[in-house]
N, C-alpha and C positions, 0 to 999 in steps of 0.2 A: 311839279311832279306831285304824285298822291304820297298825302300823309300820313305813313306807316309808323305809328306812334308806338307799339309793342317793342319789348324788349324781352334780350334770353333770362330764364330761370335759373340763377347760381348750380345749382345739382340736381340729383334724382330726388333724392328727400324729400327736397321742397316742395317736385313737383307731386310727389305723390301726396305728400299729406296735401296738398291746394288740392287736389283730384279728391277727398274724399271727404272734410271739412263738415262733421257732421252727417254727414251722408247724403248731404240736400245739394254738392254740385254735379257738374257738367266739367270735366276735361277738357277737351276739344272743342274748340269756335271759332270763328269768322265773320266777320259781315263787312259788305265794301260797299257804299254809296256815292252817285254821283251828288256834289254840294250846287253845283250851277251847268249852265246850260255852255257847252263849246259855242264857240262864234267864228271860231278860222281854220279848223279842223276838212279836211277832206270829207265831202258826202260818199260814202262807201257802196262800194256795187259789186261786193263780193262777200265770199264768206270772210267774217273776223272778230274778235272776242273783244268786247267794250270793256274789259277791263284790263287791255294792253293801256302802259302810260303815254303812249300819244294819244290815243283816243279818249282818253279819262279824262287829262286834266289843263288840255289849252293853253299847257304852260303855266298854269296857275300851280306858287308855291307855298300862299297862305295857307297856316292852319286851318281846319276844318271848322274850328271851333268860334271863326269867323264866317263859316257858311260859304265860305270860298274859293275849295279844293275838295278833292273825294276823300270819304273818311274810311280807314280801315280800323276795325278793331278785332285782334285776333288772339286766340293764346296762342304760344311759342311754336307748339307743335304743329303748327298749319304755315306751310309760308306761300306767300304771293313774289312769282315772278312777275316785277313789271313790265320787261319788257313784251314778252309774251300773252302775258295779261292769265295764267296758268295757276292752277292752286294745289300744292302737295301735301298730304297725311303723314303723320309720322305714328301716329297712333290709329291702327287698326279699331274697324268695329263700325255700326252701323250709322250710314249721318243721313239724318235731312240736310237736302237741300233744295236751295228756292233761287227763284231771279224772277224779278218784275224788272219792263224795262215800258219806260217812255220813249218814241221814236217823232223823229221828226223826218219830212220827205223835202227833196229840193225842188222837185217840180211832178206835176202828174200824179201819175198811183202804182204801185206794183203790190209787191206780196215782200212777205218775210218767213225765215223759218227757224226756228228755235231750237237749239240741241245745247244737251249735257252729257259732254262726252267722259268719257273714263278712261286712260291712257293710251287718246287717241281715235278710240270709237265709241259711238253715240249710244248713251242707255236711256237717252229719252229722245223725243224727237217731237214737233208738232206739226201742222197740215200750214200749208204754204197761207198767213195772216193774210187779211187784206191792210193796207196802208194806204193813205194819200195828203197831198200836199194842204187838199181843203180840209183836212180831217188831223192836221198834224195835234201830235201829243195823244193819241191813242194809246192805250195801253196793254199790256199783255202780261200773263203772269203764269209759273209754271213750277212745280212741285213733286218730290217726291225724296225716298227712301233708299238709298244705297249703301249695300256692303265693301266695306274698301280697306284694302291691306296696307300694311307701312311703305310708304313711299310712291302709293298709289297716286294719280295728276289727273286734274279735276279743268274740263276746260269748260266752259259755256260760249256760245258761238249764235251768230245773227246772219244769216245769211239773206240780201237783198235779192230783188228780182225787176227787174224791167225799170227800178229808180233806186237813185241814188238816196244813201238814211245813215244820219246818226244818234246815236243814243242823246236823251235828255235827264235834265236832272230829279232825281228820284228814281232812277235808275240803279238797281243794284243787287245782290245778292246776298244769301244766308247762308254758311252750313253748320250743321250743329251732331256730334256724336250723342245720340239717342241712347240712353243707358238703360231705359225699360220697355215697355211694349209699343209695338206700332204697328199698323197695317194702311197699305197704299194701296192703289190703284192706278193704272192709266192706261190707255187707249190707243196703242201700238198701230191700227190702221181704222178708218173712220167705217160708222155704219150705215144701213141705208136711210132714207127719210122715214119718218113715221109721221102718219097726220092722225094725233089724237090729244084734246083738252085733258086727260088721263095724267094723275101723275106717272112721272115716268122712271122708275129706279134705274138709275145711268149704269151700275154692272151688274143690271139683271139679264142674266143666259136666257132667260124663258120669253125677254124682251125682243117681239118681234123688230129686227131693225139696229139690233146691237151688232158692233165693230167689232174688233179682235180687243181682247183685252189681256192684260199683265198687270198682278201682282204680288206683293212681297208681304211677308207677315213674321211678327214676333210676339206671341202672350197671347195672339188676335187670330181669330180661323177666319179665312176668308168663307163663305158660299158661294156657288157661281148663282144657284136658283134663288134668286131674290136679290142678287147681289147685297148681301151683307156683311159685316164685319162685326164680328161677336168675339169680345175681348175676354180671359177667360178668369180674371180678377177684377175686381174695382180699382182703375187710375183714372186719376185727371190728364186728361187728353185735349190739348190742341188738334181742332179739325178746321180743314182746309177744301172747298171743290172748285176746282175752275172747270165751267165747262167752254169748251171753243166746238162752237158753233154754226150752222148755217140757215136760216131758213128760206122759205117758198114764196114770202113776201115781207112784211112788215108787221110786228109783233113788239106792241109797247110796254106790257108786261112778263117777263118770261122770268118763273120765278127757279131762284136758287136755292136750294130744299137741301138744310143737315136735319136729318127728323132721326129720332128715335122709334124704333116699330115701323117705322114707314107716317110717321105722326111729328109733327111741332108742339105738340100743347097735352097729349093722354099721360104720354109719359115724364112730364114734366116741361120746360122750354125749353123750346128749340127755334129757330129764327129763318128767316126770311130776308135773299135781298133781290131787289129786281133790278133787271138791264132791258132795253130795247134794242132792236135790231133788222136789218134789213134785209132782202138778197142783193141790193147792190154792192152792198160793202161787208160780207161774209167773207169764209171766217172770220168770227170777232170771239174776244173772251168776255168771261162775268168769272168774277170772284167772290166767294162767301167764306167767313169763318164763324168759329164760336170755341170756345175750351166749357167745357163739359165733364163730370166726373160722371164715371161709366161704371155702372155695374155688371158683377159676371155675369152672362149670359143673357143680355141684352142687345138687341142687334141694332146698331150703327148702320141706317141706308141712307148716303145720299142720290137727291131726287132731282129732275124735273119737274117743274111745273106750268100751267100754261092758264090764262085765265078763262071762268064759265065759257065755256061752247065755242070757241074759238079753235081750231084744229089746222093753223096752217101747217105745211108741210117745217120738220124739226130733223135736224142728222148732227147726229152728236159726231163732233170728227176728231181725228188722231192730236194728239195732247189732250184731251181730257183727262183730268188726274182728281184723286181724292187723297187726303193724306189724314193718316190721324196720328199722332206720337206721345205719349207717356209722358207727363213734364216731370215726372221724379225722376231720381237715382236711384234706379230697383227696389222703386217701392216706396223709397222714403220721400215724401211730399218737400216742396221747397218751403221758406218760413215764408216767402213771399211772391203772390200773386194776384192777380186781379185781373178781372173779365167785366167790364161794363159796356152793355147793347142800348141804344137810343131807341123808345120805342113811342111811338105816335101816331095815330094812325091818320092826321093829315101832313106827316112830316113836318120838318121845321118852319118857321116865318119863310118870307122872304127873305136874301143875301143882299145887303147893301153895299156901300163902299165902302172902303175901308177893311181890316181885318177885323175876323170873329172867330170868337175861339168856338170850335166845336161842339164843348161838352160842358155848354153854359146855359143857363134859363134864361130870359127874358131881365126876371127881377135880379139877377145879380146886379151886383153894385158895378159903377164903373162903366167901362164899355159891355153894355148889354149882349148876352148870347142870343142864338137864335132857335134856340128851344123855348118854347111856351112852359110857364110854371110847372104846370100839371104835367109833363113829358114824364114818365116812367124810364128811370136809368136804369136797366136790370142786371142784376148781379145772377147768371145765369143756376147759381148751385145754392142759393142763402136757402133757409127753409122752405119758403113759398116754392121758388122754380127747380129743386134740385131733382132727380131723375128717379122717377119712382115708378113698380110693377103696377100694371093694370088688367089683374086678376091672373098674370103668370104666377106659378108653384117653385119655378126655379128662378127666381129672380128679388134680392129684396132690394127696399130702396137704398140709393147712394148715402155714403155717410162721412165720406171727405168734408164738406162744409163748403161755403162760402169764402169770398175775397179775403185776404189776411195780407197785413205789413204794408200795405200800401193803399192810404187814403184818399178817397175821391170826395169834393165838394159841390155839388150841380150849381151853387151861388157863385165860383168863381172859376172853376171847369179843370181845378188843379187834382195832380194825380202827388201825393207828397210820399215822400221814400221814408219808410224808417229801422232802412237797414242800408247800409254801403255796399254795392257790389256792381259786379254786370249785368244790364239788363237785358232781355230780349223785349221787341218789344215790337207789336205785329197791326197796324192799323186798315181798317176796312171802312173807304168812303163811300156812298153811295149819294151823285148827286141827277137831280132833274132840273128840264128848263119852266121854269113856274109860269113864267108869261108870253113864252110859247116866239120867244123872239128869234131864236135862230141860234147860229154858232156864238158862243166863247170858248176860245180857244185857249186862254191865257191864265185861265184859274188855278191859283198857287195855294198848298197846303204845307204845313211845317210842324215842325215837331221844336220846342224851347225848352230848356232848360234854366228855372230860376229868373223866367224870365215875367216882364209883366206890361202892360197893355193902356193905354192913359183913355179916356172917355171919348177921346175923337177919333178911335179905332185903328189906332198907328200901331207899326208894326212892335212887336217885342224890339229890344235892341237887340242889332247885327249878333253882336258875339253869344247870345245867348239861343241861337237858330241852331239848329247844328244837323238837322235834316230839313230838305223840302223836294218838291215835287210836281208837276203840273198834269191840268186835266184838259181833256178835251168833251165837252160837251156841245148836243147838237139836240133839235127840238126832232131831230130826222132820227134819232140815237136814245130815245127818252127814257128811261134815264139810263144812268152810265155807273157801274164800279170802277175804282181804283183800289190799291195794293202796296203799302210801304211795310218792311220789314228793317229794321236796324239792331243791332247789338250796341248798348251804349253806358256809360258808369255814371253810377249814382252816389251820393254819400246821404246819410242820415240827416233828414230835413231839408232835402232837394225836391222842389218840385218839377214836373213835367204837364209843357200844355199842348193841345193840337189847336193849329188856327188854321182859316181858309181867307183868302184874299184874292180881290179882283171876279168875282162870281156873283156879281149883281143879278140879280131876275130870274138866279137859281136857292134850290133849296133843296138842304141837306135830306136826304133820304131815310125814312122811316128802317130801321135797319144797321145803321151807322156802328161801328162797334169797335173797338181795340183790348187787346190782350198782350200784357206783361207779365211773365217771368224773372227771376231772379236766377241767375244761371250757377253763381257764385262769387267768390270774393275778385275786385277789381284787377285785370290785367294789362290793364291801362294807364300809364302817370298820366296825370292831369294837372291842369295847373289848381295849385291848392289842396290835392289829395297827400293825404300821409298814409294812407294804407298801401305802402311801396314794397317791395320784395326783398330790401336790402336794407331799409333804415333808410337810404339814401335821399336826396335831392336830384338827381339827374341820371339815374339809373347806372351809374358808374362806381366804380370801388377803388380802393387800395388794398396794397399785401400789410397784413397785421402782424406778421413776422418782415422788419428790415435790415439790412445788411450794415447796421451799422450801432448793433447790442441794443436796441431799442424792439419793444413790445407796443403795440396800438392796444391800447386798453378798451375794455367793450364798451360801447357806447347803447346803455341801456333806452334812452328816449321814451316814447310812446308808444312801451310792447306792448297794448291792449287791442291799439288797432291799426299797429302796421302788420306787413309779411315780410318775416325777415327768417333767414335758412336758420337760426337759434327757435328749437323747440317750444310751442305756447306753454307748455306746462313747469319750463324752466325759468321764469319769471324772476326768481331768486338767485339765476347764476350768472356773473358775467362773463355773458359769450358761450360758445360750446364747449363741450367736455374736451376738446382737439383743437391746436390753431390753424388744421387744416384746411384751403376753400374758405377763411372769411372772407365774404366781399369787400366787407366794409366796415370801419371805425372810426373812434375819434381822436383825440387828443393823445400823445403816445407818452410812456412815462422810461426812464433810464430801467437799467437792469446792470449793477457794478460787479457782478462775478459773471464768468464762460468767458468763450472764447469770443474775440469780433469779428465782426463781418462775414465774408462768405467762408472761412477757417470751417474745414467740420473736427 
């Protein structure tokens, strides 16, 4: 069964002060990933939600943290039904949510279709996917913005067509209650072809060939003419576009445009990732991101792009989404985040055998990355790239800043934490086939923790894996995005690495990018964490009043950095002002006057 490591919060107190925590957390989350690939699982040929527990987890009861079951990491107020595979709110207010899913086919080709329903009925929907057997491990990925009251149920659903599929690993979902600004978009019924190399602003109204569209805003005006999204203070924004696609032939460039002004580079950086694609195997997705600090009154369009003179026919179709969301807590910035983009404009080396961590140079030490020295890692907001006016009156430059609390090394491709908490943590691959050889289909990427890499390019150890994923690449397909999103706990001086394995004769894509968050402090036991909710060891308590004239006396420990329902500020009392609701204590001491036992 999937491994639901979460536990309840002793009281209201607790949760509120964890809800506010300086003002830099996040409430509400979730994120459930598949750890490995089913092997004896029914191939599904109807509608049904991959993250019911039969479908999830093959009977596998290993912890996650072996890379060997589906991981959930949630706070309290979000629960997953397994059987159902259904997800309910207990706290009101706006969430992102996401699901990337890897599919595999049991024979042939059909379609697939994607929905995120809301107690029952679908508030998202996408255009019937293409899928096939020679094509398995495809991927798809879908986004957006929802209002949802307490006790609201949250389903995601896959519905086959003409072949039997089931999910693979890297498969999984995110939701997260958005505390400050966001605006979304997406693409409720497809529009018609447009043959133009032009870039193309995906919800521009004035865009001959645009769909019906929907969206949602908070802090953010949408426009329909130009399709823009003009936020109406400066936050740092996580942005997201997938477009699902079709085209009139075969298009080996087709670029995925977050620009500022309708621009990557006037208004400071913005990025670029490309997919290939075909009509025989349409709809397909491409995914881009990038976190960006935005200032007021500068407009956010994502774009199409197409390369010089090239005009086959292009139909953006239903599921097309854009998402942008706020990563503070109304307003107040988190102490920790980081945004690092790969940039090179012949992309990576070649991929050999063996594992390579992603976000490594050549000259590191050790097993060599496959980034060339000179590779530019850009930290999208440091002075250089941060977003600035280009002779607008109403607009001054960003002044958020740059990466903070979490350190990146391109010599060993380590991401190091230096603050304990939850993370979010959002990765964007982009690979090609370099030597033009045909399908792999087998190429695995991972996300480690603390983990590390010997010179003959062997894997991290098992236990320190704790996401992965597969890609499907084809020389027909050139090249391809993928999409891993996880929520996962860190403590002070943990590092995190991404590796790719088995993707010989590919090379990473100019574009490559990942973004972390710090959501707040851990809601997660882990093995070796002391920042627990209770003081405890195993998330369990005793009564500190017992029935037999004996007192549990407080067991002060390690209040600096655990979470325990005793006030941070009361450091010098033992225990609460009340002995009412302790969870938990230690050693008990006599009491020789009252009365004993349950006598009142």
């Amino acid at each position: 069964m999937a491994t639901d490591t979460t536990f309840n919060l002793p009281n209201a107190e607790v949760r509120d002060w964890l809800k506010i925590d300086d003002g830099g957390d996040y409430g509400s989350y979730l994120s459930y990933i598949y750890g490995v690939n089913t092997s004896t699982n029914a191939f599904e040929t109807s509608e049904y939600s991959p993250f019911n527990e039969t479908q999830a987890t093959d009977g596998a009861t290993t912890p996650m943290v072996n890379a060997n079951d589906c991981l959930i990491t949630r706070s309290p107020d979000i629960k997953h039904n397994p059987a159902g595979g259904s997800f309910t709110v207990n706290t009101a207010g706006n969430y992102f949510i996401a699901f990337f899913v890897t599919v595999l086919c049991a024979s042939g080709s059909g379609t697939v279709v994607i929905k995120i329903k809301k107690n029952g009925s679908a508030i998202f929907e996408t255009a019937a996917l293409f899928m096939s057997s020679t094509e398995d491990n495809e991927a798809a990925c879908i986004h957006t913005v929802a209002t949802l009251a307490a006790g609201d149920v949250i389903d995601i659903t896959v519905t086959p067509a003409s072949v039997g599929m089931r999910a693979r690993k890297g498969t999984g979902m995110v939701m997260l209650r958005v505390n400050g600004h966001y605006g979304a978009g997406r693409y409720t019924a497809a529009g018609s072809a447009i043959s133009s190399s032009d870039n193309l602003k995906t919800f521009d109204s004035g865009m001959g060939g645009i769909g019906t569209v929907a969206t949602t805003t908070n802090g953010v005006t949408f426009t329909a003419s130009g399709g823009k999204f003009t936020p109406s203070a400066e936050r740092m924004f996580m942005m997201m576009q997938t477009l699902v696609c079709s085209v009139g032939g075969t298009v080996s460039k087709i670029e995925n445009r977050l620009t500022l002004e309708n621009s990557t580079s006037a208004h400071g950086f913005m990025d670029i990732l490309f997919s290939g694609g075909q009509s025989a195997s349409d709809p397909f997705c491409s995914t881009q991101q990038i976190m960006k600090a935005v200032p007021a009154n500068m407009d956010v369009q994502p774009t199409r792009g197409y390369p010089t003179g090239v005009t086959t026919a292009f139909t953006f179709e239903k599921g097309t989404c854009f998402t942008m969301f706020d990563i503070s807590n109304n307003g107040s910035v988190p102490r920790s985040f980081i945004n690092i983009v790969a940039k090179d404009t012949d992309n990576s080396n070649d991929l050999t055998a063996g594992w390579k961590n992603v976000f490594k140079t050549v000259g590191g030490g050790g097993n060599a990355g496959p980034w060339p020295d000179d590779c530019d890692f850009v930290d999208p907001n440091d002075y250089t790239n941060k977003a600035v006016p280009d002779g607008e009156s109403d607009i001054v430059a960003a002044t958020i800043g740059g990466n903070r609390g979490i350190t990146f090394n391109k010599l060993d491709g380590k991401f190091t934490f230096n603050e304990s908490g939850d993370y979010l943590i959002c990765l964007s691959i982009g690979l090609r086939d370099s030597d033009g050889s045909g399908t792999v289909a087998g190429s695995e990427y991972d996300l480690s923790k603390n983990g590390e890499s010997d010179t003959s390019g062997a894997y991290p150890d098992s236990s320190t894996r704790f996401a992965r994923g597969n890609f499907f690449v084809s020389s027909d397909f050139d090249p391809v995005t993928g999409m891993l999103m996880v929520i996962h706990p860190f403590e002070n001086g943990d590092h995190l690495m991404v590796g790719i394995s088995s993707a010989n004769g590919l090379k990473l894509q100019d574009g490559t990018s990942i973004m972390i968050t710090r959501l707040g402090p851990t809601r997660v036991p882990q093995a070796g964490f002391n920042q627990l909710f209770d003081g405890g060891t195993n998330g369990t308590g005793q009564p500190i009043v017992k029935t037999d004239n004996t007192i549990d006396s407080a067991d002060k420990g390690d209040q600096r950095d655990r979470r325990t329902e005793q006030s941070p500020f009361r450091m010098a009392v033992n225990g609460p002002l009340t002995l009412r609701g302790r969870a938990r204590s230690s050693l008990p001491f006599s009491v020789g006057a009252g009365k004993r036992g349950d006598e009142k």
